[in-house]
N, C-alpha and C positions, 0 to 999 in steps of 0.2 A: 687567249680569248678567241674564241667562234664568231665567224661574219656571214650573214647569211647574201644570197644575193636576191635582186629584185624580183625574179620569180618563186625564191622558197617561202620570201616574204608575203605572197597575194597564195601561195599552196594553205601556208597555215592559217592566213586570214578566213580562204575558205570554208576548210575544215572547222576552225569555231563555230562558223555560222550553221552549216549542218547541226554539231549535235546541240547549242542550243535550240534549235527549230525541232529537234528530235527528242528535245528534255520538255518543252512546251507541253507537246503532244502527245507524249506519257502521263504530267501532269495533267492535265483533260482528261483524260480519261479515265485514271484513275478518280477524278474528281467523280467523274459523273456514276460510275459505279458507288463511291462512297456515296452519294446519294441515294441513288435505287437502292442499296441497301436500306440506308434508313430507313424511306420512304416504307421500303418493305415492313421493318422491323417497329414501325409505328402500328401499322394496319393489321399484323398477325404477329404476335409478339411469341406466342408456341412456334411457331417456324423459325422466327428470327433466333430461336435457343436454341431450336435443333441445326441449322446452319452455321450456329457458330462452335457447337461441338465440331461438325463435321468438317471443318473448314479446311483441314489439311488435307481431306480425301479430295473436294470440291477445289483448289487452288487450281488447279490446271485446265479443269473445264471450262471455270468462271472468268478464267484472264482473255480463253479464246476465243468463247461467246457472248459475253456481254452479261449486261442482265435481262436483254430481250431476246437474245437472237434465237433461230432454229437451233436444235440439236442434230447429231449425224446418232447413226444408229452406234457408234461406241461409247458417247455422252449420253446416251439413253439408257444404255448398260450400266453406268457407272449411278444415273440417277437412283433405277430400281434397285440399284444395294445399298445407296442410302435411308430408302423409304422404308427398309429392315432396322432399322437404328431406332430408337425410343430417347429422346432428351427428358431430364430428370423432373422437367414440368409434366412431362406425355406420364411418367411410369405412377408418378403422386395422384393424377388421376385416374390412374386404374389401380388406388389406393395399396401401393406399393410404400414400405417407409422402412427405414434403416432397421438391420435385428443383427443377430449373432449368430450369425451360420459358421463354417470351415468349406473347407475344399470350395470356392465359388460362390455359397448358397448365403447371403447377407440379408434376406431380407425375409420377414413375415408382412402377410396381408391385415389390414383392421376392416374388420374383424376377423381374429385370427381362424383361418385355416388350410395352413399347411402344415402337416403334419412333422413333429421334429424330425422324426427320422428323414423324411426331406433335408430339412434344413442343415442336419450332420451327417450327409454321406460315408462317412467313414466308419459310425455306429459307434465311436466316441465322443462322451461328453464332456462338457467341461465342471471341474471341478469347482465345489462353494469356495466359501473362504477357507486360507489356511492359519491356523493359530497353532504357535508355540506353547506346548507343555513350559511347565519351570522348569525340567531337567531337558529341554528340548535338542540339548547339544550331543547327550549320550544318546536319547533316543535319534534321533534323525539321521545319525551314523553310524548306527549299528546294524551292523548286517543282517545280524537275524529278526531285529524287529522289521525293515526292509521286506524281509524273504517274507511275512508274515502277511504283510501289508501288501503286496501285488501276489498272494495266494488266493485274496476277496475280490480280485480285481471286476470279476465279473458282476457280483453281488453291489460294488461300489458305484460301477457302472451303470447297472437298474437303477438306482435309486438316485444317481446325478439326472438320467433322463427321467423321471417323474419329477426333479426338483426346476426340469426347464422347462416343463408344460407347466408345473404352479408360476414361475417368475412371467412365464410369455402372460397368463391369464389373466393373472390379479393386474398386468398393465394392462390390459384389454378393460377388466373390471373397474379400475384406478379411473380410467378415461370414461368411462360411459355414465356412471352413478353420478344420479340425479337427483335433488328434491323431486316428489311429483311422480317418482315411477314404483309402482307393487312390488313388493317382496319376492312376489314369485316370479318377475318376469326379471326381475334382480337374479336370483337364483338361478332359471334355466338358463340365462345368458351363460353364466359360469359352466354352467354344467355342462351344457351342449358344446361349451367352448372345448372342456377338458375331453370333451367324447373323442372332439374328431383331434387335436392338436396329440393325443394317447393312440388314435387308434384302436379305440373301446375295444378289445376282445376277452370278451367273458372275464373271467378271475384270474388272468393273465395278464391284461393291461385294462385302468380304470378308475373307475372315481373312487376314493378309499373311505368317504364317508360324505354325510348330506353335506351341502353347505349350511352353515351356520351365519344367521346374519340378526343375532341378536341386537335391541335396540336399550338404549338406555338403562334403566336399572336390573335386565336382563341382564346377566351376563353369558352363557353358555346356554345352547344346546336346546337355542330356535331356531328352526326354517319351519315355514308354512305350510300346511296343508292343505290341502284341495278347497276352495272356497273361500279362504281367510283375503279378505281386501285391503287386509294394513298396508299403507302407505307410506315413503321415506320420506320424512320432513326437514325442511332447515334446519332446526333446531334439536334435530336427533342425532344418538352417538349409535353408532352401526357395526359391531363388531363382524369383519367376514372372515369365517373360519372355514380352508376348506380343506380337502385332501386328495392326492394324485397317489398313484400306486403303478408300479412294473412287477411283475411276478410277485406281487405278497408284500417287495420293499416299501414301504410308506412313505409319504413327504404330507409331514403333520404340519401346517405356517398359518398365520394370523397377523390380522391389522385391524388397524380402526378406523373408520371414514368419518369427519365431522365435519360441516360444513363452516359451521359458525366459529370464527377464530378463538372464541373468549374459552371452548376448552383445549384449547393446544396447551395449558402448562399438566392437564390430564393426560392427555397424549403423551408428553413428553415425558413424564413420569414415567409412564409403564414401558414405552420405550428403551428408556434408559436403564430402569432392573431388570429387563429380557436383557438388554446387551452384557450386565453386568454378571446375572445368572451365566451365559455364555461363556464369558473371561474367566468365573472363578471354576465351572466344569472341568474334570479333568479326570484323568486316568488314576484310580486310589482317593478322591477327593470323596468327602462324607457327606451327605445327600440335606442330613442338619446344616451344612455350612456354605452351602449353596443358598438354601432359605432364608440364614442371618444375612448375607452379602445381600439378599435379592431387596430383603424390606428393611435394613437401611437405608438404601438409596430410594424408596421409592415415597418411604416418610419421611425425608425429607424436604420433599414438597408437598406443594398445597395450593388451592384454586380458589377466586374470586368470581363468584358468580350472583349478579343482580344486589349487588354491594355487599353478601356476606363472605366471607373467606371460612373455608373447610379444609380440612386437611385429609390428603391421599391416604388412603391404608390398603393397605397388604387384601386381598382378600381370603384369609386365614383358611377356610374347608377347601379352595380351590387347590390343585398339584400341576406340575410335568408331569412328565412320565416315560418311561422306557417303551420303547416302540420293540417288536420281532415282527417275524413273517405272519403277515393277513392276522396282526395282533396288535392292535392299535393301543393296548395299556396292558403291558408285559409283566407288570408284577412289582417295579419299583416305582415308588412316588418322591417328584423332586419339590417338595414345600417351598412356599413362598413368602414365609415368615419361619423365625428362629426357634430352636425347641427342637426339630426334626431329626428323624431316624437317623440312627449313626451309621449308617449301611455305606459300605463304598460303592461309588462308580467304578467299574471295571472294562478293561481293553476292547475294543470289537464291540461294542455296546452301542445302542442310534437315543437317544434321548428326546423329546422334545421338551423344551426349554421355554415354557409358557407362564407368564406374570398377568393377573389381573388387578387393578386398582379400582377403586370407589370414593365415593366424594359419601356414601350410605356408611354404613353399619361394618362393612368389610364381612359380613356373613353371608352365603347366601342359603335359599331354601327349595326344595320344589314347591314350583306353581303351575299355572295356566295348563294346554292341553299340548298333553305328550305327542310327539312325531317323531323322536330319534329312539329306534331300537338296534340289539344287535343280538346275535345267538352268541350264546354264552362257549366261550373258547372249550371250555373242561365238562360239556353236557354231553353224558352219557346217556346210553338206551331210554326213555323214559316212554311209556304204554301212555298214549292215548287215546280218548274214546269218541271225540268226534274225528269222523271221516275228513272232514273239509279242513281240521286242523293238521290233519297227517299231508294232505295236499298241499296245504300251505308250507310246510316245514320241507316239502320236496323243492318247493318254487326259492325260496331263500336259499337253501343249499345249494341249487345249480346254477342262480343268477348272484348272490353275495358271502355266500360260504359264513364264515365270521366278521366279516368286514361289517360295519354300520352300515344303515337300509334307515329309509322314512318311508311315510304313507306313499306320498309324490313317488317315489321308487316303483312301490308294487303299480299305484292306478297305470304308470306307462307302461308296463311288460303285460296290462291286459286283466290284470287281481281287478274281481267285484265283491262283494260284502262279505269282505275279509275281516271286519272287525273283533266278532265274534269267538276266530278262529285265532286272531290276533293274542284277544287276549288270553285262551285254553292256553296257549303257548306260553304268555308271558307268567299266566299262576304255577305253569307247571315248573318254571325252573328253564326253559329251556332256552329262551329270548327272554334277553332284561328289557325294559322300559327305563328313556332317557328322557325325565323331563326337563323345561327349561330350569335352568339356577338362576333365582333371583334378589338380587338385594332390597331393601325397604324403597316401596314406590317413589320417587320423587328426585332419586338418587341418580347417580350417572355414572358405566361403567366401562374401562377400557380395555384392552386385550392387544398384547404382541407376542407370537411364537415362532420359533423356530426349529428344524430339526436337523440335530448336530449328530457328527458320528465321531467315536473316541478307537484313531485310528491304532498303529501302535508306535507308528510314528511322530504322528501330529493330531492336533483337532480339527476336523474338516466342519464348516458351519454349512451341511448340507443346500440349504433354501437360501443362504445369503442373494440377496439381490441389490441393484442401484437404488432402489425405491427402501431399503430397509434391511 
């Protein structure tokens, strides 16, 4: 046992006494800081966030000087490199919001414009979904199909980046569609969106076709023309079809906008036989049997609307279709009902993969006034004898080549009373006329697409996105 003596015992009495008096006075003070903060963080609640991001830079300033005191000129240094910092309140204000960059780059603005090559410094994109073939175990590890599959890489490339300017837009689009807003100012949002997020240059990078924002018993192959004042209603079904393109690659994708919930078991139908069309696609699969898969599933259901109940059908003259270079309908048609051409899908092939449903007739017909034209892919020389139609045929070939063009197209690049000239062109063969397709008035139509590529590896679902 240790004894201490009568002066060791008044040493450590002392010493107690110090550091509690030294613990008091740290507690003060820290108090009184934890206050001024509050006090702060009540009165400017943007500073109070950006302060407490930066709180490990600031700990050493803030314990020396209070929350009032002067600063020296190296706490003044330390300040102005925090006023460089933006907290996540500051960046949402300067409408900053979460996206899918690499190398650093996470974020697009709304309304989108930065352009992706921004956003992917690296000039790689990210791939759609991947799906397994049946035999997906030979293919996926064989080398030669491998070898085959990173010889496109370039071409796969293109066409991933047109599939992230369609995914960034239609959420741009997704959020802004309103009851109450025009068709047209519907459209050039889109449009203008794809201009700058592509990088518009010429037939190189660009829009691959009008948008498409057919409304209810419409189905395909409306956008409006100059003048037309139709308006989006609650109560309307909005198919938005649009198209992105990199050197000629296409990204063909559609959805449906409806506001009113009572036809979401429409929606959900055609949703459903686009995924399923998707699933049964495949490398050697027959083009008929793509069509049986697509309209069993989609008659299957049926909708209840203002107490009667109708049943979804297939809309039978509608197709897919095989996509090539600056060739938006290549030559194979993917039906959407059973019966269809026994033609196989083949290797390296892009598809779009498009289902229309009706609560109508399931047929549709042309109506109302044409706006989507395109020059015909296989038009050779043909002699024509107005002047102003030869001009015009000069203006399409250096601003759309083959790709799809509307009125709204020509009037912005500056075209005046082209109609004329329009149509010499379309009697002669040389640009078709795309009117809209419509089922029996009263009907309601919906539309989901996508565009797949049949790798030789795998299925890549080119346009897949979180939204669809």
């Amino acid at each position: 046992m240790i004894t201490r003596t009568p002066e060791a015992h008044f040493l450590y009495w002392w010493v107690g006494c110090c550091v509690t008096w030294a613990d008091a006075a740290t507690d003060g003070t820290a108090a009184a800081a934890a206050s001024a903060a509050s006090s702060s963080a009540q009165t400017n609640p943007v500073a109070a966030s950006n302060d407490n991001q930066e709180g490990e830079e600031g700990d050493d300033a803030d314990d020396d000087d209070g929350a009032t005191s002067t600063t020296t000129g190296g706490d003044a240094d330390k300040k102005k490199k925090k006023k460089k910092k933006k907290s996540g309140a500051a960046k949402a204000a300067n409408g900053i919001v979460p996206g899918q960059g690499t190398e650093g780059a996470a974020a697009q603005t709304t309304p989108p414009t930065i352009p992706v090559r921004v956003l992917f410094p690296s000039g790689e994109y990210p791939e759609g979904e991947i799906c397994a073939y049946a035999d997906s175990l030979v293919r996926m590890t064989n080398e030669e199909a491998k070898l085959r599959d990173r010889a496109r890489h370039e071409i796969h490339n293109d066409i991933r980046k047109a599939a992230e300017v369609h995914r960034q837009v239609r959420k741009y689009a997704q959020g802004f569609m309103r009851p109450g807003m025009s068709m047209i100012e519907i459209c050039e949002k889109i449009e203008n969106s794809v201009r700058t997020l592509i990088e518009e240059n010429g037939l190189a990078a660009g829009i691959a076709f009008p948008t498409g924002c057919s409304l209810n018993h419409v189905a395909a192959h409306y956008t409006p023309n100059a003048g037309d004042t139709t308006v989006l209603q609650y109560d309307d079904v909005c198919k938005i079809d649009f198209g992105t393109q990199i050197n000629g690659r296409i990204v063909d994708c559609a959805f449906t906008v409806a506001f009113n919930q009572k036809y979401n078991p429409l929606l959900a139908a055609v949703k459903d036989a686009t995924n399923t069309g998707i699933r049964t696609a495949g490398i050697d699969v027959r083009l008929g049997d793509v069509g049986a898969a697509i309209q069993e599933v989609m008659e299957s259901y049926e909708i209840e609307l203002d107490g009667k109940t109708y049943p979804i059908k297939s809309i039978r003259n509608l197709y897919g279709h095989s996509i090539d270079q600056y060739r938006i309908h290549a030559g194979k048609s993917v039906p959407i009902v059973r019966g269809g051409e026994q033609t196989k899908m083949e290797e390296g092939e892009f598809y779009a993969i498009e289902t229309f449903g009706s609560t109508g007739k399931g047929l549709v017909h042309e109506d109302m006034e044409c706006s989507h034209y395109m020059k015909s892919f296989d038009a050779g020389f043909t002699p024509l004898r107005l002047p102003r139609a030869k001009q015009l045929l000069s203006t399409i070939d250096k601003h759309f080549g083959t790709l799809a063009f509307c009125r709204r197209f020509l009037d912005r690049i500056g075209e005046t009373k082209y109609l004329m000239a329009l149509k010499s062109l379309c009697d002669s063969g040389i640009v078709n006329p795309y009117p809209p397709l419509c089922d029996i008035r009263g009907s309601y139509t919906a539309q989901y697409e996508h565009t797949i590529l049949l790798r030789p590896t795998c299925k890549e679902v080119i346009s897949r996105g979180e939204d669809y």
